[in-house]
N, C-alpha and C positions, 0 to 999 in steps of 0.2 A: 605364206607358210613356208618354212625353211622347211621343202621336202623333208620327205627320207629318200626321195628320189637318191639320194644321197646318201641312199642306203643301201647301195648298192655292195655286193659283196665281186669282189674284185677278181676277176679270172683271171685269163691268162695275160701270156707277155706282150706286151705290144712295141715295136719296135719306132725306135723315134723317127721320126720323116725326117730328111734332109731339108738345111735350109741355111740361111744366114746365120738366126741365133745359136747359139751355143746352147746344147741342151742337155741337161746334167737330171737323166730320166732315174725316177726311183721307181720301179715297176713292181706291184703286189702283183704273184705269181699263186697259182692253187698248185701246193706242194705234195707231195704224194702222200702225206696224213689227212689232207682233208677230202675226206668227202664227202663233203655237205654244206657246201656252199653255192651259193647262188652260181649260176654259169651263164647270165648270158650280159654281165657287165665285165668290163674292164678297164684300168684307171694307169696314166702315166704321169708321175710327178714331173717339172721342171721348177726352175726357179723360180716363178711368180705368177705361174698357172698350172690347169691341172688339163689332160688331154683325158676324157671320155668318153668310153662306147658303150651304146646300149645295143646289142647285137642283135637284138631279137624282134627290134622294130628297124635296124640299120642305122643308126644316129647316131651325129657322132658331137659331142659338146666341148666347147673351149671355156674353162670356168677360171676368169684371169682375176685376180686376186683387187680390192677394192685399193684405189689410191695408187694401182700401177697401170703402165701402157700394154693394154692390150698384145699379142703377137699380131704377128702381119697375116691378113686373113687370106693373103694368097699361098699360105701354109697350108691353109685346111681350107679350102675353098667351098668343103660341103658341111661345114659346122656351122653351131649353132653357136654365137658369144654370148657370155652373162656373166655379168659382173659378181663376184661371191664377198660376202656372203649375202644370200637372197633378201630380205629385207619386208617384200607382202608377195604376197601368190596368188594365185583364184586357183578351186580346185573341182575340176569335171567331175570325177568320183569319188565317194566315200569312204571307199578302201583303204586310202590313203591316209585320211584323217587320224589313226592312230597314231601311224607313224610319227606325224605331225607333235601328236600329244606327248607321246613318250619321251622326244626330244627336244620339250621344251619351245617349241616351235607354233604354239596356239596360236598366240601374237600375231602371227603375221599375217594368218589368212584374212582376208577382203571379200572375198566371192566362194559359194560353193552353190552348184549348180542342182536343183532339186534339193532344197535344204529342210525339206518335209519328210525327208529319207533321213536325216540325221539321227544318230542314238544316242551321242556323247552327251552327256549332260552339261557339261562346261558350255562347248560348243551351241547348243541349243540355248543356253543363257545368253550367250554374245550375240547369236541370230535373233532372240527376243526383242534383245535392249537395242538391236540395230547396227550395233559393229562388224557385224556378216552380212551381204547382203547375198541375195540369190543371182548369181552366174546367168545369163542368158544364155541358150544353147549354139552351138556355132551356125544352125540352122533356123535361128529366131529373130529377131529384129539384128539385123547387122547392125545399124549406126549404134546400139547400146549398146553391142556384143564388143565391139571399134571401144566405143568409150571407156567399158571396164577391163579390153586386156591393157591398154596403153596407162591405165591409171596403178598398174602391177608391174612385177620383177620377173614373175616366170607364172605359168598357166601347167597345172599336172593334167596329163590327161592319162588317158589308158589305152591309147592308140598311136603309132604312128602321124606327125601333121605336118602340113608344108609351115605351119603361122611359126615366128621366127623366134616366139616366148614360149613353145611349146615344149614339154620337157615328158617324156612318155615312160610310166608308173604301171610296171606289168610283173609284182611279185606274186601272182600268181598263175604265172609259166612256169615256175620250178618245181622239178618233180620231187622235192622233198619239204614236208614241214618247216625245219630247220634253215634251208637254201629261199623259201619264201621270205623268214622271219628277216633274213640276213640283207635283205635289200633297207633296210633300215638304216645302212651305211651311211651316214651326211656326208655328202659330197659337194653338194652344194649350199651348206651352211657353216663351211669348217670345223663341224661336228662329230671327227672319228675319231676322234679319243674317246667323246661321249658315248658314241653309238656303238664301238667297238668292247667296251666297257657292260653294257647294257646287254649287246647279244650275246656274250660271254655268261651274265649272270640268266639269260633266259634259256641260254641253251645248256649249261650246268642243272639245273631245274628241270629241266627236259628229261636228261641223259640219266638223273636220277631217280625219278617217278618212273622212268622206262625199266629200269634195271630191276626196281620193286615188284615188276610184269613177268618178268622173264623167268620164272621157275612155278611159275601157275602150274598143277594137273594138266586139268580140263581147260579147252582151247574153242571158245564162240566162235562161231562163224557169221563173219557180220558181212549183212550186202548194203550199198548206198546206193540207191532210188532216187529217182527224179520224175519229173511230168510235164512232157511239153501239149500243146494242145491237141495234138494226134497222135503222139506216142509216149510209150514207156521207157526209161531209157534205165541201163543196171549201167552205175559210173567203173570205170577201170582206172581212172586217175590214179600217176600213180602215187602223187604226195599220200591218199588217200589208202592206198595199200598199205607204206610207209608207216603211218600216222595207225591202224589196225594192229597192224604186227606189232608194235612198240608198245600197242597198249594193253598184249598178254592175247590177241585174236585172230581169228582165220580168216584174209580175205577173202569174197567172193568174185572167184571170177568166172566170165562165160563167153566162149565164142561169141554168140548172138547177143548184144548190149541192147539193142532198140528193136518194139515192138510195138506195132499197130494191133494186136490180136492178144486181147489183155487174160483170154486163158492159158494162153503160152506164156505168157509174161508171169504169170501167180503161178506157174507150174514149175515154172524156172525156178524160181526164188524162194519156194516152200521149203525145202530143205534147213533154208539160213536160221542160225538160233534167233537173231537179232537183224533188224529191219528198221533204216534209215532212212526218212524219208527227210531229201532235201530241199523239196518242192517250196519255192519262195512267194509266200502269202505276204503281202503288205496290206496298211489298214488293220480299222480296228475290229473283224472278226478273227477269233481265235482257231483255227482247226481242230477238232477232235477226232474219235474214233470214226465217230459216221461218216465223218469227210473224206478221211482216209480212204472207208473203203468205196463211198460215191466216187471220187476221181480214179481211183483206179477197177473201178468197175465188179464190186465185187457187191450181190445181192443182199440183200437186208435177210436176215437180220444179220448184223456184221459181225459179230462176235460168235456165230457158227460158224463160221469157215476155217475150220481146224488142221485141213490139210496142208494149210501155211501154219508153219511148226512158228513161226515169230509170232502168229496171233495166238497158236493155243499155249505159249507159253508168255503169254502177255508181255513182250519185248519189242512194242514199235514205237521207235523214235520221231521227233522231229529236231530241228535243229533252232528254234525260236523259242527258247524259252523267256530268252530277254529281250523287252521289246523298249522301244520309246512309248509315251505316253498314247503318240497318236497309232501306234502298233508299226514303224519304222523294226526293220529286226537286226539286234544287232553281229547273228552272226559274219554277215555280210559285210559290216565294220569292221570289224573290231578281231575275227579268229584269225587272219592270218598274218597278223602285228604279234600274237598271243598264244601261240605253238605248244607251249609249256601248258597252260589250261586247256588247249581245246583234249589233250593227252589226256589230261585229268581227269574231264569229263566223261571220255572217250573210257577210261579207267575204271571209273566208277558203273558204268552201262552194264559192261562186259562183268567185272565182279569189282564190287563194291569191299569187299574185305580190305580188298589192299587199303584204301584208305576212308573208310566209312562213314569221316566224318568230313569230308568233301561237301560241299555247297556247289553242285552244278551250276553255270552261267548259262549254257545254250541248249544243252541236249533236254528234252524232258519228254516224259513216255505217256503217251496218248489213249495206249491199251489199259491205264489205271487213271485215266484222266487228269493227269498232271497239269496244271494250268500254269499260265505266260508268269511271269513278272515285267511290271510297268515301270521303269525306270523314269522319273519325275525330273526337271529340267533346275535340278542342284546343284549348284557349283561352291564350294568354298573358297576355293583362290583361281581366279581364270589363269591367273597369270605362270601358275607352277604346272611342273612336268607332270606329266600322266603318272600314277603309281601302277605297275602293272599288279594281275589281281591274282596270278598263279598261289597255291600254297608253297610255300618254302618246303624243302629237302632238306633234312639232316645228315644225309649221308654226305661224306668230304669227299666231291670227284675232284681228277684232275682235270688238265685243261683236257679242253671239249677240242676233239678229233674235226667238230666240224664248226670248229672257230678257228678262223686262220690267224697267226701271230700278223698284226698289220701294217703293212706295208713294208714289209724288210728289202732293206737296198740291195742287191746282185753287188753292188762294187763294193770292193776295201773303205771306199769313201763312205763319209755320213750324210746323209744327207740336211739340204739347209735347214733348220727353223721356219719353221712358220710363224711368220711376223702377226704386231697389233696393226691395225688398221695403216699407220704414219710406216708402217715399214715395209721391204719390199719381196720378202721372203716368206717362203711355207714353214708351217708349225712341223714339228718332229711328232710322228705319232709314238706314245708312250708302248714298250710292248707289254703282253698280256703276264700279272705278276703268276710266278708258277705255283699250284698247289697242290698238297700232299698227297699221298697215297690213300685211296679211299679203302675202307676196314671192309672186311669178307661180307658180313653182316649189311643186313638192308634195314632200310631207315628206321627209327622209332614211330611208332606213330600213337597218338592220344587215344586213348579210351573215349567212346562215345557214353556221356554222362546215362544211368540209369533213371528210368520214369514205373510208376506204377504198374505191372501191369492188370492188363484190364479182363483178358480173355486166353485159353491156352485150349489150341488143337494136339490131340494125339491122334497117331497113325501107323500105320504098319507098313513096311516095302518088303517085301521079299524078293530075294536075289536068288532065283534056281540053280544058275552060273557057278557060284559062289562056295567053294569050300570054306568050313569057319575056320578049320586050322591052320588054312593059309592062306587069308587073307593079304591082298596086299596092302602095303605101308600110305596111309594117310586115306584109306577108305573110307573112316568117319568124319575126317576133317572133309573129303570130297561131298559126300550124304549133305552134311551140314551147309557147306559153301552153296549146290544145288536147293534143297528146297528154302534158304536163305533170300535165293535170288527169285523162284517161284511165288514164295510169300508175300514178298518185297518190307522187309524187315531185315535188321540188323543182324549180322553175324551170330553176337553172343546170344538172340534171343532164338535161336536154334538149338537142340542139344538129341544128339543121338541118344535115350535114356540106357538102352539096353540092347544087346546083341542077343537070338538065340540060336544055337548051332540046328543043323540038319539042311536043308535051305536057308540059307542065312536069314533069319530077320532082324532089321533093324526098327527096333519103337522108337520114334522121332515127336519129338516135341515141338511145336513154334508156340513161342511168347508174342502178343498181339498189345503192343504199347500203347498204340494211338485211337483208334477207333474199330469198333464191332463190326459197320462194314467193309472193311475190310479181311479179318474173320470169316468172315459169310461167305464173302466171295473166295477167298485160297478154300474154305470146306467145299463150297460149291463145286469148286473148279476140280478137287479132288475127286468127287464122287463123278463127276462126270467122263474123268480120264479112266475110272473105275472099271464104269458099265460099257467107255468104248474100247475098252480096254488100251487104251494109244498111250503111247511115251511122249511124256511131258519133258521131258529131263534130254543134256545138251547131246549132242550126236557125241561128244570127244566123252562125255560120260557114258553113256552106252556103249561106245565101243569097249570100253575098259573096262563096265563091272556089267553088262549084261541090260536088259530092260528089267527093273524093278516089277512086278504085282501090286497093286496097290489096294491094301483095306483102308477105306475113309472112313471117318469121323462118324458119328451117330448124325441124323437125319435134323434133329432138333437143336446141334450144338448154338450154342451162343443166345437161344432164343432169349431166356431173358435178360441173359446180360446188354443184350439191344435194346431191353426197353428203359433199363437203366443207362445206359451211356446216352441216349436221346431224351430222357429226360433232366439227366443228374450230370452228365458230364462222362468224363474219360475215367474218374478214381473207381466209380461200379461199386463202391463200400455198402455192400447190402451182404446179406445174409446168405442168401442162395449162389452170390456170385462167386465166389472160390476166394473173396478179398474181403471177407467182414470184417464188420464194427461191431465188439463187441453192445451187450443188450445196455449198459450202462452208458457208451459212448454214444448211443443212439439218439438221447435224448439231447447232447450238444452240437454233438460235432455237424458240421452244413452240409454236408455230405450223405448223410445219414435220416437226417430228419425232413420233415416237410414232404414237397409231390413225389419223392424219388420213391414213396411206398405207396406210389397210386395201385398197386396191384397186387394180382396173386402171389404172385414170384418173389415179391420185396413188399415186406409187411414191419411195422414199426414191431418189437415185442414188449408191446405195454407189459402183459400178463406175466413176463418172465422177470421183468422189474420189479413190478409187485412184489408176484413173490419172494424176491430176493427179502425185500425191504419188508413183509411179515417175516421170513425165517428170522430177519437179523432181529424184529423185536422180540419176538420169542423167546430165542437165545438170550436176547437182554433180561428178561423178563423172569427166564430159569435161573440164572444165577445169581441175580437181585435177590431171590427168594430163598437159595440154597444158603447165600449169605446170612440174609436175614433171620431163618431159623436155626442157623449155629450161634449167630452171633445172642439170640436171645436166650438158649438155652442155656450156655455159659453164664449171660447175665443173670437167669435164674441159681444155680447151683451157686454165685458168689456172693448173692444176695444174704446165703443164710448163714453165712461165715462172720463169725466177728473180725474186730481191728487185729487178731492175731495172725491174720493172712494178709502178707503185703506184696503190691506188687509180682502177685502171682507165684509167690515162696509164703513158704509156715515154715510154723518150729515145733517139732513133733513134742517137745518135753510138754510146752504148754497144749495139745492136745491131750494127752493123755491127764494133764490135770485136769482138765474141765471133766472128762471123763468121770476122775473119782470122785470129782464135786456134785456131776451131775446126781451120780449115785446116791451118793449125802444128801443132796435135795429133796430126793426121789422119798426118804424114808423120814425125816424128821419135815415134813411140808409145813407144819405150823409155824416153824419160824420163818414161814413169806405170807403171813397171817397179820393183819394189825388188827390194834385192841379191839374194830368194832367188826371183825370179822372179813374185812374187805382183801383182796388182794395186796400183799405190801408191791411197791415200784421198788 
């Protein structure tokens, strides 16, 4: 695997050592804009090799260019030689492995050491079909351990070694996100145009998801946890600091880090809104709530223990959300290649507004039972570069403060090209192109698609605190952001309905999307914070509008619509539910009909159809009738009219003569007589 060992982000100056060759040094220097880059590498060009230090384990590497003569090694009498570009590699740990991916560098790996640990899905395919084999440990059978380094180019490890293929992969020494990502450097693949290209684009990504943070209210206070077998430890790392603050939240920090006396340990850490727990579970049991509070010692039933403000406001993390198939976990892969999402993640915990429609990769919260995702051994092209998985930024930053321009030469001179393999010169690294000034305005981001919903709690907060006439500015939007994150629901499915003056109250609404219980459980949880009267809501919220009061929901809310969404599904189209079908749709639509009226609560309304369907005959039936006796009475009265009425017009002249005729008839009748007495025709 053509490291990223080579990923090195290049500190300071290093001065060329005296000797015979003539040495025409291009030294990448950390200039006083950057700072955020890696600090414990640093790199000096010559003409047809490269001089190397990894400070932090003390090594020091000679990477002499393929197809040329080495320098004289009584130059560097304590380096390491290696032919570049690497060519196969075996690799100790898995950390590394991304780096590998992103750069294009699959290929090369031969050995990885624990390959039952793998998440990459690529990687896991090649290990399948046999093109990876498992690494012997340096402590395991020598003669096989002999056979597979000598059959490689360089060996990553993560330590310091005396073996002369050893090449030591420690990006996470650096006390920042960004300073990790950046050892991704290929140094030993002739890869920094690539890699320098690549951290620029992940660290742009970065710097903008960050910025989208930074004018938050309200301000999480997040702690990260860990479990060794006889203590508790609260991390203070500080990439980890870093990586909080950037993503809009409070770090915790505390004198005492490590604790054998795990009520001092929960008593420490109650306070935190959110609770991280890092603890590295391998294999295929998943961790949940109970386990949570089984290792750190907290009594059943677990979900009473409310004086940890992160349990009674359901915010405890883990960091495994993605696993391999066999439960390998890939935070341990794969986060510190991937800076830009673990932000994101990190982003989304703390408040989710900022970009709501984020698909988390590692974090997932255990206090609502969030379960793993199993990552399946898929690869579509072994052969191609890693895609990294961050969400794009909208926003146009400039270059990135902690992306160095690479490798700028100190002298008036250029320095040489770096030649193809038949040549005997280094390539020129391309520098980073400049980009625009980024707009005032923070990013756009997509509307999370609407779904039915299915259930709606109301409730009350009063704010005693709180004058209504003056209010500060984005209190509603704060309300809303807060019981949003309580709920664990969407932004828009929150809505302040009403403000009323005196003690401020606000009537707050949650739309309930997905499922009932869910529901159940925010009422629950409401009425409970009720009767103990305790603050659910973030300390940076309380400090600013006061502790809330809170009236919960009616005792019974949601009950039937539970038994419809367990029988029928999430649409709840019943009658009783706040979401009906009408009585006519009843009888079609799948939703409506069949088990979903097994009950009280959700009853088919045959009777109401009926009856529709007699009114409409009725109706039918009265005006058929009102018709029919106009229409015949008419045909009566034209009946007795002669041909002198046509098409509903006469002619009065000949009226009036029938008239006088009639009259004449009336008085001489014998002449309608014939001879034998009979009526004449």
């Amino acid at each position: 695997m053509k490291l990223c060992m080579v990923f090195a982000v290049l500190l300071g100056t290093t001065s060329a050592s005296s000797g015979s060759l003539q040495k025409r040094p291009v030294v990448h220097t950390q200039s006083e804009e950057t700072s955020d880059i890696s600090t414990h590498w640093n790199v000096t060009y010559f003409e047809t090799y490269k001089q190397v230090f990894n400070t932090f384990v003390n090594e020091e590497y000679i990477l002499y260019q393929n197809g040329t003569t080495p320098p004289d090694q009584g130059l560097y009498p304590n380096a390491k030689f290696f032919e570049i570009p690497l060519r196969t590699v075996a690799v100790e740990e898995t950390l590394s492995l991304t780096f590998l991916e992103l750069l294009g560098q699959r290929g090369t790996v031969r050995y990885v050491q624990s390959p039952q640990y793998v998440t990459s899905g690529c990687l896991r395919f090649l290990i399948n079909e046999g093109s990876i084999g498992a690494l012997e440990p340096a402590a395991g059978n020598v003669d096989l351990r002999t056979t597979q380094v000598s059959s490689v180019d360089a060996v990553i490890t993560g330590s310091q070694s005396p073996d002369s293929k050893s090449l030591a992969f420690n990006p996470n020494v650096e006390p920042s996100p960004l300073s990790r990502a950046r050892w991704i450097e290929a140094l030993f693949f002739n890869k920094e145009v690539e890699a320098s290209a690549m951290f620029n684009a992940t660290a742009s990504r970065y710097n903008c998801h960050k910025r989208a943070a930074v004018g938050l209210h309200t301000k999480e206070v997040v702690v990260w946890i860990d479990r060794t077998p006889t203590e508790s430890v609260i991390s203070t790392n500080a990439y980890k600091k870093q990586l909080t603050e950037d993503a809009g939240g409070v770090f915790f920090g505390n004198s005492v880090t490590r604790f054998t006396n795990q009520a001092a340990f929960v008593s420490t850490i109650s306070s935190a809104d959110i609770i991280i727990d890092e603890d590295l579970v391998q294999g295929a049991d998943i961790p949940d709530l109970l386990d949570f509070c089984s290792k750190y010692n907290l009594p059943a039933p677990c979900s009473d223990h409310n004086q940890m403000r992160g349990m009674y406001t359901r915010n405890i993390w883990r960091t495994d959300r993605l696993r391999a198939i066999n439960g390998a976990d890939d935070w341990w892969e794969s986060s510190i290649a991937e800076p830009d999402l673990m932000l994101e993640d990190l982003m989304n915990a703390i408040n989710f507004r900022i970009n709501p429609s984020h698909d988390r990769t590692w974090l997932r919260n255990v206090a609502i039972d969030e379960t793993a995702n199993f990552d399946t051994a898929i690869c579509v092209d072994p052969g191609a570069p890693r895609v990294p998985r961050a969400d794009e930024c909208s926003e146009i930053v400039p270059p990135m403060s902690e992306a160095p321009t690479p490798f700028p030469s100190e002298s008036s001179e250029a320095p040489t090209p770096f030649p193809s393999e038949s040549s005997t010169l280094f390539p020129t690294v391309a520098p980073t192109p400049a980009q625009s000034t980024p707009p005032t305005s923070l990013p756009t981001l997509a509307p999370t698609p609407s779904l039915s919903i299915a259930i709606q709690v109301l409730f009350n907060l009063t704010f005693s605190q709180l004058q209504f006439d003056n209010l500060p500015e984005g209190f509603t939007s704060d309300i809303e952001i807060e019981v949003a994150k309580m709920a664990f629901v969407s932004l828009p499915d929150v809505t302040v309905v009403s403000l009323l003056p005196g003690s401020v109250i606000a009537n707050v609404a949650v739309d309930f999307r997905a499922e009932d219980l869910q529901a159940q459980a925010f009422s629950a949880h409401l009425r409970e914070a009720a009767v103990d009267n305790a603050n659910i809501f973030t300390s940076s919220f309380s400090s600013a509008y006061g502790v809330p009061a809170i009236s919960p929901p009616p005792e019974d809310i949601g009950s039937c619509a539970s038994h419809i969404l367990q029988i029928c599904g999430i649409k709840a189209n019943c009658e009783t539910s706040g979401d009906a079908c009408s009585f006519l749709e009843e009888q079609t639509d799948a939703w409506c009909g069949g088990t979903c009226y097994g009950s009280d609560c959700c009853e088919l309304n045959d009777g109401k159809a009926a009856g529709f369907v007699v009114g409409v005959i009725v109706v039918a039936i009265f005006i058929v009738g009102v018709c029919c006796y106009g229409f015949c009475k008419y045909y009566r009265r034209d009946s007795r009219k002669p041909s002198d009425v046509r098409m509903g017009s006469f002619d009065t002249n000949s009226v009036a003569e029938r008239e006088n005729n009639f009259g004449r008839n009336a008085s001489v009748g014998s002449d309608y007589l014939s001879d034998d007495g009979s009526a004449g025709v």
